[in-house]
C-alpha positions in Angstrom: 34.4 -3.1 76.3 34.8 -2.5 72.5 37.2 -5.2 72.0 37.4 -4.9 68.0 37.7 -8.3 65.6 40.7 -9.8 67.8 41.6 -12.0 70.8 43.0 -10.7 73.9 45.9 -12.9 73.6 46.6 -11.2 70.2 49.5 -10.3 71.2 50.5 -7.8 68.6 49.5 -9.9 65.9 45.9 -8.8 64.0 45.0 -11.0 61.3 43.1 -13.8 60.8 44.5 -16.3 62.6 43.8 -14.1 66.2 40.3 -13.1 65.2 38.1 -13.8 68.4 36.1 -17.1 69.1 32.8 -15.2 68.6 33.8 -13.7 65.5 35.2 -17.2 63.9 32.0 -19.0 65.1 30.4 -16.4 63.9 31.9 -16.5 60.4 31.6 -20.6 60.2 27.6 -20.0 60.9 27.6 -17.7 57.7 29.4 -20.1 56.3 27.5 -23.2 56.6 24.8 -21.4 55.5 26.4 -20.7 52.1 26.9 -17.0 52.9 30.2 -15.4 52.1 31.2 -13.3 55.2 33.7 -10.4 55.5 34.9 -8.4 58.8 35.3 -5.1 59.2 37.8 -4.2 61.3 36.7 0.1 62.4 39.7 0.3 65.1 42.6 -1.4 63.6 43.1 0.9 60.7 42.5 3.9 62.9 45.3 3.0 65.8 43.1 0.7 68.0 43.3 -3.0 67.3 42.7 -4.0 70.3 39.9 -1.1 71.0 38.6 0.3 74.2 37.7 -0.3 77.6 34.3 0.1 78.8 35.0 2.9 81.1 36.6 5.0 78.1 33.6 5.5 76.4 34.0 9.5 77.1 37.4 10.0 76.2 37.4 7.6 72.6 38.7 9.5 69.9 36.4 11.4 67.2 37.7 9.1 64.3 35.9 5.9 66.1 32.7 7.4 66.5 29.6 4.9 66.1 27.2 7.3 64.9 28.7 9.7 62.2 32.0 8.1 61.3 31.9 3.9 61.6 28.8 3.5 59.4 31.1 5.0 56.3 33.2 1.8 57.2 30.0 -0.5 56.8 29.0 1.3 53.3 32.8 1.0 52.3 32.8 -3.0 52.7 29.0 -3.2 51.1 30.8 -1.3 47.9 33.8 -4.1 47.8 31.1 -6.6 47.9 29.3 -5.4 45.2 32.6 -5.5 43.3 33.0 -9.3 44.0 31.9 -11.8 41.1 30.6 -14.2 44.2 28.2 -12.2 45.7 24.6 -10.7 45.1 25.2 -7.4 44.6 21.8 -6.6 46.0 21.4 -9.2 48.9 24.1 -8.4 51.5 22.9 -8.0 55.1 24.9 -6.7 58.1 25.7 -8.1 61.7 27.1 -5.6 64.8 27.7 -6.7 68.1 28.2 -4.2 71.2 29.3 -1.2 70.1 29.6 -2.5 66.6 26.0 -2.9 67.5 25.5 0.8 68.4 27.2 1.7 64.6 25.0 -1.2 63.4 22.5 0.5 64.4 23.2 3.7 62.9 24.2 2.3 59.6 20.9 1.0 58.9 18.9 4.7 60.1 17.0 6.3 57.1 18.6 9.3 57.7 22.3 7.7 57.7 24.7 10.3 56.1 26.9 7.2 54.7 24.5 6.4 51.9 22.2 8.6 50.0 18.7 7.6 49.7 19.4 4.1 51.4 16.8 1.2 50.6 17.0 -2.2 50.7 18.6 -3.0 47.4 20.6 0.2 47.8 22.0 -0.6 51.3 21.5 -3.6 53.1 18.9 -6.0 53.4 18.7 -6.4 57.0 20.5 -6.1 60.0 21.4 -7.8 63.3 22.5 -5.9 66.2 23.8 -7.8 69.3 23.8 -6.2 72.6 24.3 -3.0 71.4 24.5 0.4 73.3 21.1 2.3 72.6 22.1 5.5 73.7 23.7 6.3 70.4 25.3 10.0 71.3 21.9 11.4 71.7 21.2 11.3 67.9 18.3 9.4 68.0 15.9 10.1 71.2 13.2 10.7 68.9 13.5 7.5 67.2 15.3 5.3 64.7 13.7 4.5 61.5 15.4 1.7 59.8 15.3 1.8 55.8 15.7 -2.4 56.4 14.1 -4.9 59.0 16.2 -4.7 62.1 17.1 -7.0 65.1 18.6 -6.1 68.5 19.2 -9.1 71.2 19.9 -7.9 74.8 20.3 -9.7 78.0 18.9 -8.6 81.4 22.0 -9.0 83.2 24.1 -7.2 80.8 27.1 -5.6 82.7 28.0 -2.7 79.8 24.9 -1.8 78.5 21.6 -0.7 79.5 18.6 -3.1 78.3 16.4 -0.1 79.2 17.9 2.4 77.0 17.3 0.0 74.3 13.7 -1.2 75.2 12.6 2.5 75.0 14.7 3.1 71.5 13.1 0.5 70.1 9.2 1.6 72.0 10.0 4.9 70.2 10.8 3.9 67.4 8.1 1.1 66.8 5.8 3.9 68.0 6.7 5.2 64.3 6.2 2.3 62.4 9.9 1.4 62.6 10.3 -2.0 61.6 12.5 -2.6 64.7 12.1 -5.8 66.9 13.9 -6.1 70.7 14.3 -9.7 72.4 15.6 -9.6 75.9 16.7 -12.7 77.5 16.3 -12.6 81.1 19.5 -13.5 83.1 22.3 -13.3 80.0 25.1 -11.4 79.8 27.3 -8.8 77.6 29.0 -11.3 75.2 26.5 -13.6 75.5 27.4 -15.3 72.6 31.1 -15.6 73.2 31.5 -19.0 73.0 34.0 -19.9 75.6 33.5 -21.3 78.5 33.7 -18.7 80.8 30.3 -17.2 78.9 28.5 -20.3 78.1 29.0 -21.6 81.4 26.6 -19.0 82.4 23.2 -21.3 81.7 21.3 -18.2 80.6 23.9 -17.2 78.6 24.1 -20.5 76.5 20.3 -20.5 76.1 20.6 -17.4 74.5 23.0 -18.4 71.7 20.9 -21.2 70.5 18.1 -18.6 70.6 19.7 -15.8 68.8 21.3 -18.1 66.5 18.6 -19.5 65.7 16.9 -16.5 65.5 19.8 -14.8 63.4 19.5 -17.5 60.9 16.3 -17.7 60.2 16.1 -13.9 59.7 19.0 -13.9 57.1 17.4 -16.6 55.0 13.9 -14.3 55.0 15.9 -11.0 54.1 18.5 -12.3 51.5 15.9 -14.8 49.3 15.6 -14.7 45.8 
């Protein structure tokens, strides 16, 4: 599934007040840390606000594309940012999950097309990739060199992705000095970190959050100090 920002129970209505549980918890985290947080929404503006199954990975149109088109969206909201009087221009980092993972993931490759000569205090500071597909349109079988540190958190028992695919993207890619880290928690699930209860009653699942977020916070704080 590439749900997008909003609840299934949307119903029509995509703004802030349907955003999905993971995506609000999500946002207060940021926010009790004292980060400002914004959410880019890559399928509503293109005709998909409530995105894609799982099984139409093939057939998605050209304009949603994780690799070549959706980081452009990411460098988009990093230049608004900048723009803001209530944010660091240079300390902004960048958080993807599924396949908002996969174009996390591409965003923050050296060789991204979205952003010339991307570096830290050009791009972003560091990034957080949450069960993200790792097969990434076959762009990046020889590796992925990050310009930034990078995190990916997989389960084991992950129904949409393959933890494989991204074990050996990341054993490729470290292989080359990429500064690329994979945790895999055995037994969780795709959407680990959704927090209702249909998610955290998995107890793997629920171990996981407190580990990634804890994880995810700590790794924020070392990117984005002063």
């Amino acid at each position: 599934m590439a749900a997008g920002p909003y609840s299934s129970l949307a119903n029509g209505r995509y703004d802030a007040t349907t955003l999905s549980q993971r995506h609000q918890e999500w946002g207060h985290i940021w926010a009790q840390q004292g980060y400002l947080a914004i959410l880019v929404d890559g399928f509503g503006p293109r005709g998909y606000p409530q995105g894609f199954t799982h099984q139409s990975y093939r057939e998605r149109p050209e304009s949603v594309n994780e690799v070549t088109v959706r980081p452009f969206d990411a460098y988009g909201a990093l230049a608004y940012l900048r723009t803001r009087p209530d944010v660091a221009a240079d300390r902004v980092a960048l958080q993807g999950w599924s396949n908002g993972a996969s174009a996390t993931l591409a965003t923050m490759s050296s060789a991204t097309p979205a952003l010339k000569s991307p570096s830290p205090s050009t791009g972003f500071r560091g990034a957080l990739a949450f069960y993200p597909g790792c097969g990434l349109k076959g762009h990046f079988k020889a590796g992925l060199i990050p310009y930034a540190p990078l995190r990916v958190f997989v389960g084991t028992a992950d129904e949409e992705i393959s933890p494989q695919e991204c074990s050996e993207l990341v054993d490729v890619s470290r292989a080359l000095q990429a500064n690329i880290t994979l945790k895999i928690y055995p037994d969780a699930t795709h959407d680990f970190d959704d927090p209702g209860a249909s998610r955290q009653g998995i107890p793997a699942n629920a171990a996981a959050t407190r580990d990634a977020t804890a994880d995810a916070i700590a790794f924020f704080a070392g990117v984005l100090k002063h």
